[in-house]
C-alpha positions as CSV (number, residue, x, y, z in Angstrom):
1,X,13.8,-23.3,-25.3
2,X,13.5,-19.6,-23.6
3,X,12.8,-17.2,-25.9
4,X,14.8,-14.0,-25.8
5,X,13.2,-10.6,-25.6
6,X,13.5,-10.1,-29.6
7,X,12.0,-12.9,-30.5
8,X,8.5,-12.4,-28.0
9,X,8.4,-8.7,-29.5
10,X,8.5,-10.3,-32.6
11,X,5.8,-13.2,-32.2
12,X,3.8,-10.3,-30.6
13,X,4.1,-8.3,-33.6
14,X,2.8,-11.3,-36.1
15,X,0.2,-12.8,-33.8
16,X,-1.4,-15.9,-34.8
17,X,-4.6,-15.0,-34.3
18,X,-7.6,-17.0,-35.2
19,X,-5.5,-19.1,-38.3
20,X,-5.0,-22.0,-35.6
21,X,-9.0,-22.7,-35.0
22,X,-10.2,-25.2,-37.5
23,X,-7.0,-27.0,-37.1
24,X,-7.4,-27.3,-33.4
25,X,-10.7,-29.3,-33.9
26,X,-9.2,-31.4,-36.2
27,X,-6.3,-31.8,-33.5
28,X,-8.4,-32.7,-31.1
29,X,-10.1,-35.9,-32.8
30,X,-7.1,-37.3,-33.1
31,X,-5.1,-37.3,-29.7
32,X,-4.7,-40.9,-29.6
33,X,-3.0,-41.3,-32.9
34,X,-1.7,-37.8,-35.0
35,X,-2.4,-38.5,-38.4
36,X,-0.2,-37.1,-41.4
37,X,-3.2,-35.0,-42.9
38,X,-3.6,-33.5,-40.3
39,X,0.3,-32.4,-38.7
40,X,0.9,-31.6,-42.8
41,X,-2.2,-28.6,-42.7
42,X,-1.0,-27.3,-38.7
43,X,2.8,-27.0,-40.6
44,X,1.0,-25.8,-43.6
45,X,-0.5,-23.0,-41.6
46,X,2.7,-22.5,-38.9
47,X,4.7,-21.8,-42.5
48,X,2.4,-19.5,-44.2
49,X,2.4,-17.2,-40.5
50,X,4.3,-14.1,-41.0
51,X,6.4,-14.9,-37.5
52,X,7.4,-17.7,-39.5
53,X,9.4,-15.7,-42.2
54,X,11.4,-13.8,-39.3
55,X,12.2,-16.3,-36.6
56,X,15.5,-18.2,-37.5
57,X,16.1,-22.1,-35.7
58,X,18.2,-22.3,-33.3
59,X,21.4,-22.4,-35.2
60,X,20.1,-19.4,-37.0
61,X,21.0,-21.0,-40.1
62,X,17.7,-20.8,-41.8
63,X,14.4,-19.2,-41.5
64,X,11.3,-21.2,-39.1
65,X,9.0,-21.2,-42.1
66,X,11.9,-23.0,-44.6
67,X,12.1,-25.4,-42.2
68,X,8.9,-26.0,-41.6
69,X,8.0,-26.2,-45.7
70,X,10.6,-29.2,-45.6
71,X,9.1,-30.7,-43.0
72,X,5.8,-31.0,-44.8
73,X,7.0,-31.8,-47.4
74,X,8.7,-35.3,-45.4
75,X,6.0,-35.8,-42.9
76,X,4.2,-37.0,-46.8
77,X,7.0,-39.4,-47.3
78,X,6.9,-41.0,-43.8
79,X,10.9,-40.8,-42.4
80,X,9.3,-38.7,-39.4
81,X,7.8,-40.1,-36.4
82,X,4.8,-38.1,-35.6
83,X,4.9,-38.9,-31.7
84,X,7.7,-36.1,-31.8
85,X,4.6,-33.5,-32.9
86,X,2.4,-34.5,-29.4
87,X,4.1,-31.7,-27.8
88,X,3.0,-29.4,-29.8
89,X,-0.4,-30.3,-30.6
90,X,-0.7,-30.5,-26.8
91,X,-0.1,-26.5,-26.8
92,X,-2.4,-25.5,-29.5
93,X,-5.4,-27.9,-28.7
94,X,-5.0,-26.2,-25.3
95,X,-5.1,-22.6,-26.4
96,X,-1.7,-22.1,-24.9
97,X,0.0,-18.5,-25.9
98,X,1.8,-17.6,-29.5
99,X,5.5,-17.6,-27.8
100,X,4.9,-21.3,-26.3
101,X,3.8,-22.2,-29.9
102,X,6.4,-20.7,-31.2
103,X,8.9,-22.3,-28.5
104,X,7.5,-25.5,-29.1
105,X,8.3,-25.1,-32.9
106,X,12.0,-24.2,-32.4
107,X,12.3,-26.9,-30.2
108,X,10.8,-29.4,-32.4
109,X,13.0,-28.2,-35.6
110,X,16.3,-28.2,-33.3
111,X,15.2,-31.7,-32.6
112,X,14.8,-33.4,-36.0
113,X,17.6,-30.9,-37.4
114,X,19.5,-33.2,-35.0
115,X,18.2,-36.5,-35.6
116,X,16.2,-37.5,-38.4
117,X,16.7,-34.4,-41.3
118,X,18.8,-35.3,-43.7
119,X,21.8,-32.6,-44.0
120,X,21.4,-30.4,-47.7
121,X,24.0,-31.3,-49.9
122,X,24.7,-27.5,-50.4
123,X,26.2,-27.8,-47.0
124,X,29.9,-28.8,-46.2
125,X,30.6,-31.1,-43.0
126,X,33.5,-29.8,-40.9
127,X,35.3,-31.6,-38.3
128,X,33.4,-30.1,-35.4
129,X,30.1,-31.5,-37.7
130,X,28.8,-27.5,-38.3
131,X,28.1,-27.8,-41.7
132,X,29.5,-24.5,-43.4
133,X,27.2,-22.9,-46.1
134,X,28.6,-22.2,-49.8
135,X,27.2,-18.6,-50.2
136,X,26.9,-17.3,-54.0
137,X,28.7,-14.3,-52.3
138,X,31.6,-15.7,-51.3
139,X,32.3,-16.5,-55.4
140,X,34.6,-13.9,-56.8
141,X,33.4,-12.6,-60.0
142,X,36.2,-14.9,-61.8
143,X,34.0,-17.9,-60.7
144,X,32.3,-19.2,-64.3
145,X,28.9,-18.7,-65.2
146,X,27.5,-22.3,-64.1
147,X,29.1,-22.1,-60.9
148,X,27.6,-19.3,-59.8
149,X,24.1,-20.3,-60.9
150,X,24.6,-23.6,-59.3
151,X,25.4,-22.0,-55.6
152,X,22.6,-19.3,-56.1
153,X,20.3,-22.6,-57.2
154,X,21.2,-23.8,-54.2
155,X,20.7,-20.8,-51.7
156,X,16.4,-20.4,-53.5
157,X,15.7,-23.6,-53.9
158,X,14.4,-24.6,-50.4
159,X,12.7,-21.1,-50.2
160,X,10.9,-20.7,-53.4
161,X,7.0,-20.0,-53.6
162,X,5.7,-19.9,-56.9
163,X,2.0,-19.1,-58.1
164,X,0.4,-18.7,-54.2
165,X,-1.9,-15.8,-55.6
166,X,-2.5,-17.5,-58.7
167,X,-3.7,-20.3,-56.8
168,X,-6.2,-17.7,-54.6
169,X,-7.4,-16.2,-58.0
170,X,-8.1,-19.8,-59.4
171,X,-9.9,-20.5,-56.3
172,X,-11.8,-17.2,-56.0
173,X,-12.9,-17.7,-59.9
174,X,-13.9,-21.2,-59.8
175,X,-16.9,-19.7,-57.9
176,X,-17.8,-18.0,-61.2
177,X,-19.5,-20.1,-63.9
178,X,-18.7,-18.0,-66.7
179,X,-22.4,-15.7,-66.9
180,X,-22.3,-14.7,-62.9
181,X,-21.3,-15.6,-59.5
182,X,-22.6,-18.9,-57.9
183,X,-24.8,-18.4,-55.0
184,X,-24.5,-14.7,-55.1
185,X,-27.6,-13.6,-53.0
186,X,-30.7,-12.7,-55.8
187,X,-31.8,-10.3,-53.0
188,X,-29.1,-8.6,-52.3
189,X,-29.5,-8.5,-48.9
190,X,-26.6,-7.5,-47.0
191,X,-26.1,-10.4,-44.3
192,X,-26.4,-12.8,-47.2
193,X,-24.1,-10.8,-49.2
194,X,-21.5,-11.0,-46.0
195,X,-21.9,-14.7,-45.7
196,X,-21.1,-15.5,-49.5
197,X,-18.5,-13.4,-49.3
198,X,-17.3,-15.5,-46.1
199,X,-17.8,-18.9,-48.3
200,X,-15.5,-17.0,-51.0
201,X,-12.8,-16.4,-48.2
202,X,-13.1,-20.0,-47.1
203,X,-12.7,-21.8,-50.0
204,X,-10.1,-19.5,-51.6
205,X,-8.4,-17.2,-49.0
206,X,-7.6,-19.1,-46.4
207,X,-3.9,-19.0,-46.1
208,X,-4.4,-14.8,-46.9
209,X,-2.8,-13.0,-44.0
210,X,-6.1,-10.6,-43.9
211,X,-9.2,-11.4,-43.3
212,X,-12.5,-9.7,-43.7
213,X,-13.8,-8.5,-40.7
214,X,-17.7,-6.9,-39.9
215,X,-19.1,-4.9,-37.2
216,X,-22.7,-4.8,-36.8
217,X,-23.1,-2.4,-34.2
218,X,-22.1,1.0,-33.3
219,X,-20.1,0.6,-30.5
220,X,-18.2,-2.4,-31.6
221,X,-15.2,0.2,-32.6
222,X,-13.8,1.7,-29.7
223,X,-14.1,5.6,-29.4
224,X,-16.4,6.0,-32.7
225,X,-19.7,6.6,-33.7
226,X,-20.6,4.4,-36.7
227,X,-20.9,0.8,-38.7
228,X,-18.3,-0.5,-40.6
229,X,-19.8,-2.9,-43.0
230,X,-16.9,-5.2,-44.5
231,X,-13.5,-3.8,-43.9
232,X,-9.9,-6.3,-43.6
233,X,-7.8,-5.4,-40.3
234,X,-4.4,-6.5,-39.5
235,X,-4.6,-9.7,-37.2
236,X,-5.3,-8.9,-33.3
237,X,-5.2,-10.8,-29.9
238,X,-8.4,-9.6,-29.0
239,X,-11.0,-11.7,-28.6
240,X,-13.5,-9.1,-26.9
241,X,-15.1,-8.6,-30.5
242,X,-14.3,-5.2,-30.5
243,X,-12.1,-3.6,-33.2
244,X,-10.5,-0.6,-33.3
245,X,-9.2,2.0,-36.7
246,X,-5.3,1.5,-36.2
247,X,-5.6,-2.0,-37.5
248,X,-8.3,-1.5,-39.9
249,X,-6.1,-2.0,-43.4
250,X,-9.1,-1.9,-46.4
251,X,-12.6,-0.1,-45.7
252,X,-16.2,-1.6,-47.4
253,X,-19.3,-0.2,-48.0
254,X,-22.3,-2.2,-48.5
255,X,-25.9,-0.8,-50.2
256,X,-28.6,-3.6,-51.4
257,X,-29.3,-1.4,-54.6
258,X,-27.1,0.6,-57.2
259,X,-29.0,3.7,-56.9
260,X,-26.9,6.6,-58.9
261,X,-28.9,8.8,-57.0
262,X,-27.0,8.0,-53.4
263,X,-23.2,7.7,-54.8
264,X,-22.6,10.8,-52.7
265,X,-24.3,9.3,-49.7
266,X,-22.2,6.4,-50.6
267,X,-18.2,7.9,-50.5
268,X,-19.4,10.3,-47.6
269,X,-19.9,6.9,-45.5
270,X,-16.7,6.4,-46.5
271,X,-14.6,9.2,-46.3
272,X,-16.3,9.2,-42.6
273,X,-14.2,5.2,-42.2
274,X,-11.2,6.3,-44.1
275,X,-11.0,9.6,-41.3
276,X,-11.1,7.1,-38.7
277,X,-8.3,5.2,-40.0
278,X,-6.4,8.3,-41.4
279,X,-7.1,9.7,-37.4
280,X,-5.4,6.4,-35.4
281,X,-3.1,5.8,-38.7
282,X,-1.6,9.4,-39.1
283,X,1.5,8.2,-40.7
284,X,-0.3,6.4,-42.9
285,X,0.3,7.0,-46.6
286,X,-3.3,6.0,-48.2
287,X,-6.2,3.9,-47.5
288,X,-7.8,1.3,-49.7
289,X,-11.6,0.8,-49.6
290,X,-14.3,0.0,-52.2
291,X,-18.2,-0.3,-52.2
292,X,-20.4,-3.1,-53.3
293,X,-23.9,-1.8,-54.0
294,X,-26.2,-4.8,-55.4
295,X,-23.9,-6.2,-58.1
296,X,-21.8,-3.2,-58.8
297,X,-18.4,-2.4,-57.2
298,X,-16.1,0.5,-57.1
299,X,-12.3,0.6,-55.9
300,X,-11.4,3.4,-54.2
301,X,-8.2,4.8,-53.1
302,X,-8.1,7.7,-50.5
303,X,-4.5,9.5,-50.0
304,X,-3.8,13.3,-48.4
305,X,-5.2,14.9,-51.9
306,X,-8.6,13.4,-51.9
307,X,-10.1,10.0,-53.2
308,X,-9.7,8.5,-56.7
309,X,-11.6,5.1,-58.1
310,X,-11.3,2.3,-60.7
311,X,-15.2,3.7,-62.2
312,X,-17.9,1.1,-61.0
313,X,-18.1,-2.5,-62.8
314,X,-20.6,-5.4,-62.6
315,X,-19.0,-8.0,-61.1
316,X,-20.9,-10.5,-62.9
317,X,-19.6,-9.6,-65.5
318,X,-16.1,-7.9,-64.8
319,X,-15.4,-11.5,-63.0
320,X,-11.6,-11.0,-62.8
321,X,-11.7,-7.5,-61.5
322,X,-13.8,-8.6,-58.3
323,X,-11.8,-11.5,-57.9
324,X,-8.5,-9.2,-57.9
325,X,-9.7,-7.0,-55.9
326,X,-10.4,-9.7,-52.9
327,X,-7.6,-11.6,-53.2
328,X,-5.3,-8.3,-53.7
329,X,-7.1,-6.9,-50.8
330,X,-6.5,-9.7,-48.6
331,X,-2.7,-10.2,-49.3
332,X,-0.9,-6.8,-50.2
333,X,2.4,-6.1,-48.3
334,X,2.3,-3.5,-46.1
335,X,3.6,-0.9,-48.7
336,X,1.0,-1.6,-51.4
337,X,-1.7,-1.1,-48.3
338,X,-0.2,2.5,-47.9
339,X,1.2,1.7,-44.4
340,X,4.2,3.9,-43.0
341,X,7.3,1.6,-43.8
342,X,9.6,4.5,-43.2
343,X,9.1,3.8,-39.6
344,X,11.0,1.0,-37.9
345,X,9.3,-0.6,-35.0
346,X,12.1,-2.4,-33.1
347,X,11.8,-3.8,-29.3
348,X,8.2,-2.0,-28.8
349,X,9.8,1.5,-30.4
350,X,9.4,3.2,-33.6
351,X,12.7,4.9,-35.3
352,X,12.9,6.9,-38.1
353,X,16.2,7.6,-40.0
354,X,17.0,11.4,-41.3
355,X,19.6,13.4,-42.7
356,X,21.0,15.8,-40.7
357,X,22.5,19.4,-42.1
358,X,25.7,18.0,-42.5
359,X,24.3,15.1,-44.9
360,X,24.9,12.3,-42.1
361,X,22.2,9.7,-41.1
362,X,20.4,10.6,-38.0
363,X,18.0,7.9,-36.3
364,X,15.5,9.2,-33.9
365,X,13.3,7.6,-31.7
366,X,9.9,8.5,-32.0
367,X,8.2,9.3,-28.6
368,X,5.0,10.5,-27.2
369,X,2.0,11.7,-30.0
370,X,2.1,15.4,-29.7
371,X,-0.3,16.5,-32.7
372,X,-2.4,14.8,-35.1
373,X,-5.3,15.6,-37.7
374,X,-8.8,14.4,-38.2
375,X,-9.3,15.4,-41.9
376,X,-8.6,13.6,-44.9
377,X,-7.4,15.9,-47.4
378,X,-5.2,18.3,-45.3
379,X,-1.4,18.7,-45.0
380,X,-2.1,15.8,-42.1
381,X,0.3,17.4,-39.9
382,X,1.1,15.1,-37.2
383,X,3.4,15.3,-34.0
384,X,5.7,13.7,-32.2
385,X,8.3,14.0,-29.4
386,X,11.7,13.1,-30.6
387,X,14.0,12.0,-27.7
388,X,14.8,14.5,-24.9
389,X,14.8,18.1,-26.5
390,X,13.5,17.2,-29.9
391,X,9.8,17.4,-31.9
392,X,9.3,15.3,-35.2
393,X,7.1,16.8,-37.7
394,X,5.2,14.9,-40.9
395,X,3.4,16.9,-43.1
396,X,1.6,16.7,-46.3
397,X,2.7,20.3,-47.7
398,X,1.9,21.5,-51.7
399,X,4.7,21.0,-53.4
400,X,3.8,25.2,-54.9
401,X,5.0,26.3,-51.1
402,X,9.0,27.0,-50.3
403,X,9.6,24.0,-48.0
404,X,9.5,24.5,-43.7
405,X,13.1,23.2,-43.5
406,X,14.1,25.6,-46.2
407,X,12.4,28.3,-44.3
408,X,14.0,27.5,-40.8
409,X,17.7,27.1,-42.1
410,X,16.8,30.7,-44.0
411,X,16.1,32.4,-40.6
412,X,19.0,30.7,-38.8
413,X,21.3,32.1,-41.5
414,X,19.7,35.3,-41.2
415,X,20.5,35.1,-37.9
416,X,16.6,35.2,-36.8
417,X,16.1,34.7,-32.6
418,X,13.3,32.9,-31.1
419,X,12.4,30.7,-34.2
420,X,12.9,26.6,-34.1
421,X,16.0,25.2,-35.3
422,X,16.5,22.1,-37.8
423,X,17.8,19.3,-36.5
424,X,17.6,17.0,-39.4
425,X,15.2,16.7,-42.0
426,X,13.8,14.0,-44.8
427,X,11.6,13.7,-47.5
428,X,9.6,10.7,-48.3
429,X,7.1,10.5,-50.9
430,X,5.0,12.8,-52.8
431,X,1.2,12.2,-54.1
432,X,2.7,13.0,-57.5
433,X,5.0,9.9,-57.2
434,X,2.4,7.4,-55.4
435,X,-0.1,8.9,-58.4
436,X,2.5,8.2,-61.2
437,X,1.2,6.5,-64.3
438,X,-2.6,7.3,-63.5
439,X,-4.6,10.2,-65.9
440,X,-7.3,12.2,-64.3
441,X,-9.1,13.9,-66.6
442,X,-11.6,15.5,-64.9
443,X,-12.9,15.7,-61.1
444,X,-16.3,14.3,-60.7
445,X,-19.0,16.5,-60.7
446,X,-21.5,16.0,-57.4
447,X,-25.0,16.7,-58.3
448,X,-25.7,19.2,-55.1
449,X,-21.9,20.9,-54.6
450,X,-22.2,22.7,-51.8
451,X,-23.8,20.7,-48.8
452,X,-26.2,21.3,-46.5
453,X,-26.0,19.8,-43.1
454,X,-27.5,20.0,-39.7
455,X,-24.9,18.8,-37.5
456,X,-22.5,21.2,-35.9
457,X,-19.5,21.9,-37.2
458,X,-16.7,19.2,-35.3
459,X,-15.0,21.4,-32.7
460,X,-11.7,20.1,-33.5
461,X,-9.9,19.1,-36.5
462,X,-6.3,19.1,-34.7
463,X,-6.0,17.0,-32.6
464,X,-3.2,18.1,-29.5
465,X,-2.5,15.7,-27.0
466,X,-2.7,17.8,-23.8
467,X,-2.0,16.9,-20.2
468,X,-4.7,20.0,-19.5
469,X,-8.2,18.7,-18.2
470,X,-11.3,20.1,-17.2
471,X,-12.3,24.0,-17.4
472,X,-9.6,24.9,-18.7
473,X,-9.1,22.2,-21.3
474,X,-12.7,22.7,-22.5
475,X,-11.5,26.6,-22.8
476,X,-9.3,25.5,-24.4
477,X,-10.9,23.1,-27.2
478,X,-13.5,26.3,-27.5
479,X,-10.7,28.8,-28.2
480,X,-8.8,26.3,-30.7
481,X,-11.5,26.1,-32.2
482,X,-12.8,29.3,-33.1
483,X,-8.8,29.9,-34.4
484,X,-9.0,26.9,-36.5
485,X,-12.5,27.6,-38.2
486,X,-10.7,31.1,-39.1
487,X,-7.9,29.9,-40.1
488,X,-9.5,27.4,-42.7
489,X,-11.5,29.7,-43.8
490,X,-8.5,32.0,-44.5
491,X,-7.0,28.4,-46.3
492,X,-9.6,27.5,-48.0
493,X,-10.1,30.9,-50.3
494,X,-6.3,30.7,-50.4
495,X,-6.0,27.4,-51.9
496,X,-8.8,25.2,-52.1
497,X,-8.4,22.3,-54.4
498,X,-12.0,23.4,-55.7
499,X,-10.8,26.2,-57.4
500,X,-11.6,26.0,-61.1
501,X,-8.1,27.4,-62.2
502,X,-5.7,25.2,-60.0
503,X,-4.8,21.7,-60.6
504,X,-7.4,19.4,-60.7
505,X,-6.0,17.6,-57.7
506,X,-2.9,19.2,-55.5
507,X,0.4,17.5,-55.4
508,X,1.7,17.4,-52.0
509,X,5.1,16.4,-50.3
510,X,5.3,14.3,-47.5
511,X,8.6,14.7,-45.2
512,X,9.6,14.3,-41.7
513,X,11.3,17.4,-40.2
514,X,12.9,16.9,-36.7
515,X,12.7,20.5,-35.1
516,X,14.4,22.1,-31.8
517,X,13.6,22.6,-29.2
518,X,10.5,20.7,-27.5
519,X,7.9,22.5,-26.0
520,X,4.0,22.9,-24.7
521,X,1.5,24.9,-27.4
522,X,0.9,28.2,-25.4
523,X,-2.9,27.3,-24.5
524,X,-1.6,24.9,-21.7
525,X,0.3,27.3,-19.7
526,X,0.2,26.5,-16.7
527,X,0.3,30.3,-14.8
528,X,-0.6,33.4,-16.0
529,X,2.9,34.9,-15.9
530,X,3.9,31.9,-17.7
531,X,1.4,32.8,-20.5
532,X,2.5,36.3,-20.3
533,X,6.3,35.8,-20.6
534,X,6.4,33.3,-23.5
535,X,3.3,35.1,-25.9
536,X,6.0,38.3,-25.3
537,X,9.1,36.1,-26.4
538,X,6.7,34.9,-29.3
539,X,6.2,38.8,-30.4
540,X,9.6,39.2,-30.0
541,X,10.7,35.9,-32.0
542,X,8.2,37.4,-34.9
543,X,9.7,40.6,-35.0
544,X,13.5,39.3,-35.9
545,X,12.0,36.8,-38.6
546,X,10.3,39.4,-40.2
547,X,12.6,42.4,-39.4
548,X,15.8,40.6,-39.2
549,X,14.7,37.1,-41.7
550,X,12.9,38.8,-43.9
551,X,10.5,36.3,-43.7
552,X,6.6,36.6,-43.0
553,X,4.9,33.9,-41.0
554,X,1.3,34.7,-41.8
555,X,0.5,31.5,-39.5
556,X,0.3,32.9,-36.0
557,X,-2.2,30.8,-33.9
558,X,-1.8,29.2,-30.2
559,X,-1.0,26.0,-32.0
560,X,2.2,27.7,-33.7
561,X,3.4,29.5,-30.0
562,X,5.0,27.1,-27.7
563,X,6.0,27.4,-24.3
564,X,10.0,26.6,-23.9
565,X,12.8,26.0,-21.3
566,X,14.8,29.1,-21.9
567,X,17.9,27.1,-20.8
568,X,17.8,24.8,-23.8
569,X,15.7,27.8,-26.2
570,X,18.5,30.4,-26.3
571,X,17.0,32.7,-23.4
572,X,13.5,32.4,-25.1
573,X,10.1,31.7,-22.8
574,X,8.2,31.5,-26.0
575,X,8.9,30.7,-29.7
576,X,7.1,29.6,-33.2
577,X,7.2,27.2,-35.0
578,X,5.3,25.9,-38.1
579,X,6.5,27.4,-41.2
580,X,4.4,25.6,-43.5
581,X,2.8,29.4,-44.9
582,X,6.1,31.3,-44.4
583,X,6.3,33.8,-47.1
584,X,9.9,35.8,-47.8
């Protein structure tokens, strides 16, 4: 069958990856006659894909991977002829691509739906032969109690999966024989470390969707400086054996001992990971990661107000915890990994959905990156360009400050000129909420707290995606940055989550704000009148929201000036924007 556009997206989205090679050898051996072991693990592993779970057959009666359970579960009783599967072997033993796989599959289903699968007897024939489901939702609530049971028995029963991670945590613990782990390395050498950990993964994990992943050189991650030693990634096409942060999903640390002595050395190497990921994730709500140093583990959790851990534990003797951790680790949805499910990715886009000042739904297509940070714990204020006229801001901001959409609909009230209007506005989560039910007592005390270091200071910390090269952008990037060292300076003595009578960790509130109108931060002007005429409409846009709002901006930088159409900006050349440190 042809595939329509949706579906390809989709199959592109959930790749198959590398879940189809030990299979394929198998395959291979037995071109001349399939045998049932085999087709029953290549359905085994088509049904436990994640494409599986959102392409429907071609009825679209019933999900692929539903199908294909059943299928398994006949191809052991023998009604199917397995000449019907050659096709589709054909295509995997030769490598072919996911969407003929995928094709293949539909096409095999549609074909056996047709002939040889025996209709459910939850369905109803009709005289066109459709068979019509009996939906629990089409019972009124009059229907008795049995009934109702009965038709909802009917719509789980064929799509049911009971005790999968139980089965991964049996399998992970059977390697343990009740004093310590069996064949963990006595040297603790880290190669032999990785390959036990592989064997782990191999026995147990193998229908996981993650998998752990290692690089052992420093330029096997695109665009960064650095060794990765364990980490899981969301699966890729690539076969170039290069990885890159925005799939990275769980960061590891390796260190042959458990010296006390270099714990600091330790989470530095990581926090230096987790800003990768944090830098091509921006969205992203937190990052998992842990270290394994000699026998001892710690879990670690990194979100916009710093990192937090489970305490390190022997895994010899804390068995269950390591073998949580890896099996957790290698099967979490992508909202217990932190990932930004508040964004829809549809067709190759990403939407987001709002609420606009009149309390109606507003979605917005996320364009072009604008801004993003490279930091950790910041207000990870990150960019993008919202349809035509339009800029969507997330932020991390303390929940202590008056909120920026507040502060915007204050100064349009007020009648303030020259200051970015709200467009629509939402507030997702807060590190108070993703925090709830923990108890810190106490931050953690480094041996050394302040830190001496003889690299430079990193130019940059924001991140602006400019279409300025050259001279002036390197004029740029040195003017930036002598702004930003000032103003973090000026932030840090204002509010640095170090300061002995604050909070012992800051709860921020992370929202999406879609502001109007669009425009370029002032350092890419492109003239010098240009530059001229919009830092003049700036002065004059500060001068109404102090004079006329009432309000001080105490933010003024050439990140918070932006260059503007005045057709579409009220007159203005030049207006601010940010209102994160707005006081009234």
């Amino acid at each position: 069958m042809a595939l329509t556009e949706d579906q390809i997206n989709l199959i592109e989205k959930h790749p198959l990856g590398e879940s189809l090679n030990r299979i394929r050898i198998e395959l291979r051996d037995c071109t001349d006659e399939l045998q049932v072991a085999a087709v029953a693990s290549l359905l085994e592993i088509l049904f436990s894909a994640r494409a599986a779970y959102y392409l429907l057959t071609q009825d679209r009666s019933k999900r692929i991977a539903q199908r294909l359970f059943l299928l398994k579960l006949q191809i052991r009783e023998g009604p199917i002829e397995l000449g019907c599967f050659q096709p589709l072997v054909g295509l995997i033993i030769a490598e072919s691509p996911d969407s003929n796989i995928w094709a293949a599959v539909i096409d095999l289903i549609d074909t056996l739906d047709s002939s040889t699968l025996p209709v459910s007897t939850s369905t109803v024939p009709t005289i066109e032969g459709t068979p019509v489901k009996a939906f629990s939702s089409r019972l009124s609530h009059s229907k008795t109690h049995d009934i109702i049971e009965r038709e909802l028995f009917n719509e789980i029963k064929d799509c049911t999966f009971r005790n999968g991670i139980k089965k991964m945590l049996d399998g992970v613990m059977s390697m343990h024989d009740g004093k310590k782990w069996i064949n963990f390395p006595a040297s603790h050498n880290k190669k032999l470390i990785w390959e036990w950990l592989r064997s782990i993964e191999d026995l147990a994990l193998t229908d996981a969707p993650y998998k752990l992943h290692t690089s052992n050189t420093a330029n096997r991650f695109k665009e960064r400086i650095g060794q990765m030693d364990i980490f899981f990634q969301a699966p890729s096409k690539r076969a170039n054996g290069s990885f890159k942060y925005d799939r990275v999903l769980v960061v590891g640390k390796q260190e042959r001992s458990n010296n006390t002595s270099k714990f600091k050395s330790t989470i530095l190497q990581l926090a230096r990971y987790i800003r990768g990921v944090f830098t091509d994730q921006p969205t992203r709500r937190f990052v998992h990661a842990f270290s394994i140093c000699a026998s001892t583990m710690e879990l670690w959790v990194f979100d916009r107000s710093g990192p937090y851990s489970s305490g390190p534990f022997n895994i010899h003797r804390k068995p269950d915890m390591f073998a949580r951790a890896l099996v957790g680790y290698a099967t979490m949805n992508d909202d217990e990994m932190g990932l930004d499910t508040f964004i829809k990715r549809e067709d190759k886009h990403r939407y987001i959905t709002l609420e606009d000042a009149s309390g109606n739904e507003l979605r917005t297509r996320l364009e072009k990156l604008l801004v993003k940070q490279h930091a950790i714990v910041c207000r990870g204020t990150t960019c993008f360009k919202a349809g035509t006229r339009n800029v969507a801001k997330f932020s991390w901001v303390s929940d202590k400050q008056i909120p920026e959409a507040t502060q915007l609909e204050l100064a349009e009230e007020r009648g303030v000129k020259g200051v970015a209007r709200v467009v629509a506005h939402r507030r997702i989560t807060t590190i108070a909420d993703m925090r709830k039910g923990m108890h810190f007592p106490e931050r953690h005390r480094f041996r050394n707290e302040s830190m001496k270091s003889s690299r430079k200071e990193p130019e940059l910390s924001i991140d602006y995606q400019s279409d300025a090269s050259g001279p002036k952008r390197r004029r740029i990037n040195r003017l930036e940055s002598k702004q930003l060292v000032q103003q973090l300076s000026t932030a840090n003595t204002r509010q640095s989550l170090n300061n002995r009578d604050m909070d012992l960790w800051e709860n921020r509130i992370f929202s999406c704000l879609i502001v109007s109108p669009a425009g370029r931060i002032i350092s890419d002007f492109k003239t010098t009148r240009e530059l001229l005429e919009s830092m003049q409409d700036a002065i004059k846009a500060h001068q109404s929201l102090y004079v006329t709002g009432n309000v001080l901006h105490r933010d003024i930088s050439s990140s918070n000036i932006i260059i503007t159409n005045p057709k579409v900006a009220n007159g203005f050349k030049g207006m601010l924007i940010d209102l994160d440190l707005a006081k009234l």
